[in-house]
C-alpha positions as CSV (number, residue, x, y, z in Angstrom):
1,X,1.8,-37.5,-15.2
2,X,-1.8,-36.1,-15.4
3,X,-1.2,-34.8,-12.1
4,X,1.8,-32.5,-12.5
5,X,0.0,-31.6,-15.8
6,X,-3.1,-30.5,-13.7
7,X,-1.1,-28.7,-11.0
8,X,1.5,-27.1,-13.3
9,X,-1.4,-25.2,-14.8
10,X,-3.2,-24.4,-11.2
11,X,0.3,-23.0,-10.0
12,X,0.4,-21.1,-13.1
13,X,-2.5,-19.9,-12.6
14,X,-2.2,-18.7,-9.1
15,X,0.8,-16.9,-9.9
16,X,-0.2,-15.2,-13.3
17,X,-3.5,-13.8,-11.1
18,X,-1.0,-12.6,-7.8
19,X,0.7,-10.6,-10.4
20,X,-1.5,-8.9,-11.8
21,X,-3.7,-8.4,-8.6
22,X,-4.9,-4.6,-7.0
23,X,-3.1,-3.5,-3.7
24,X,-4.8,-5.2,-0.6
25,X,-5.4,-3.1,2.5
26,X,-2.1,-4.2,3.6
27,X,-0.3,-3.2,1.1
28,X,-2.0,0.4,1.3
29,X,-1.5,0.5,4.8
30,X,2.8,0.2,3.8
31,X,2.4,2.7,1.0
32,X,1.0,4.7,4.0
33,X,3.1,3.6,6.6
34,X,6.1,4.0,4.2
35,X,5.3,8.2,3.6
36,X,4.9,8.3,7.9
37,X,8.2,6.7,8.3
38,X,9.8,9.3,6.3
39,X,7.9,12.2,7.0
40,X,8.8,11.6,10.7
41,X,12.4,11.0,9.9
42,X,12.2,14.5,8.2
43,X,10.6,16.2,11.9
44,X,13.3,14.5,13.8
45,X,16.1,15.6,11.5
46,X,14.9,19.1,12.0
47,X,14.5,18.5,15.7
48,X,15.9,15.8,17.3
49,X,14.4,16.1,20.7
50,X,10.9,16.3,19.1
51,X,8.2,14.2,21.6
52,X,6.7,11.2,20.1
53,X,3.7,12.6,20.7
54,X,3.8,15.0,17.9
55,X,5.0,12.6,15.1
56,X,2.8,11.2,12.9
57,X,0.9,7.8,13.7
58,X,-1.2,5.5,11.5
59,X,-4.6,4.8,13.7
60,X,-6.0,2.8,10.8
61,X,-6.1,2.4,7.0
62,X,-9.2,0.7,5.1
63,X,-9.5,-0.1,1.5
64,X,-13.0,1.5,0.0
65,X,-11.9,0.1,-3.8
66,X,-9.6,0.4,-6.2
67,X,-9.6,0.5,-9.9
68,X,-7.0,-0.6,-12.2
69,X,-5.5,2.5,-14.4
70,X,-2.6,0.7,-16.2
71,X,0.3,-1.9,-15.9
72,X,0.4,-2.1,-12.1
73,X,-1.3,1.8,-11.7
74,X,-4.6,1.1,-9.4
75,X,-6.3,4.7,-8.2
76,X,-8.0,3.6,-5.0
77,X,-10.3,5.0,-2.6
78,X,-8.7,4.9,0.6
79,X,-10.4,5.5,4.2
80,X,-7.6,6.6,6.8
81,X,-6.8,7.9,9.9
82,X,-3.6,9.6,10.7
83,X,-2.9,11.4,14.2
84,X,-7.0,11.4,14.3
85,X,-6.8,13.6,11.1
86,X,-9.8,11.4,9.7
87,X,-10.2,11.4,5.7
88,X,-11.5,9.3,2.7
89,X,-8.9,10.2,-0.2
90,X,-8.4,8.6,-3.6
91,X,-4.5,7.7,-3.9
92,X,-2.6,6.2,-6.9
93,X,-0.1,3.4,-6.3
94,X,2.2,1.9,-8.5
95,X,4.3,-1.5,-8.0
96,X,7.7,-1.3,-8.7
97,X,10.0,-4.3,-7.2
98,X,7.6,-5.7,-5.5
99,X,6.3,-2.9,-3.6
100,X,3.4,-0.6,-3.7
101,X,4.1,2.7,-3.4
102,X,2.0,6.1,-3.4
103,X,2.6,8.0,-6.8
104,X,1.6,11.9,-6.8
C-alpha cells in the first residue's frame, strides 16, 4: 500500500510538471515546420509546377531560451535557419490541444 501511495504522488508529479513545462526544441522546430508546411502549400497553390528547389526548407532550429509569459504563453529566443536565411528571432508560442503553435 505504501508503494502505490509513493508512486501515485511521483506519477502525479511527473504529469503536473509535463503540463506546465516551456516548448523544447522539438516542439519549436513543429511550430516552425508547421508555418513551412503551409507557406509552401500557399507557393504551390499559386504555382503548381514550382521546383522544390525554391520552397522553403528548415536547415535547423535551436532553442536559445524561453521565458514563460502566461498560461501556456512562453516568448523564446529562437536560433534558425530556413533556406540558409540564417536568424536569431524571439517568437511567442502558445499550446492549444496539445500543440505548440507560433502566435504573432
Amino acid at each position: 500500500m505504501k508503494i502505490y501511495s509513493i508512486l501515485t504522488v511521483l506519477l502525479t508529479t511527473f504529469l503536473l510538471t509535463a503540463c506546465n513545462s516551456e516548448p523544447s526544441e522539438k516542439d519549436i522546430y513543429n511550430a516552425f515546420k508547421s508555418v513551412v508546411d503551409r507557406s509552401n502549400a500557399s507557393m504551390k497553390a499559386l504555382d503548381s509546377r514550382i521546383p522544390e528547389k525554391y520552397l522553403l526548407r528548415i536547415d535547423y532550429v535551436k532553442k536559445v531560451s524561453c521565458s514563460k509569459e502566461a498560461n501556456n504563453v512562453y516568448n523564446c529566443i529562437v536560433d534558425a535557419s530556413i533556406s540558409n536565411n540564417k536568424q536569431t528571432k524571439p517568437i511567442k508560442l502558445v499550446k492549444a490541444d496539445g500543440v505548440w503553435k507560433e502566435v504573432q
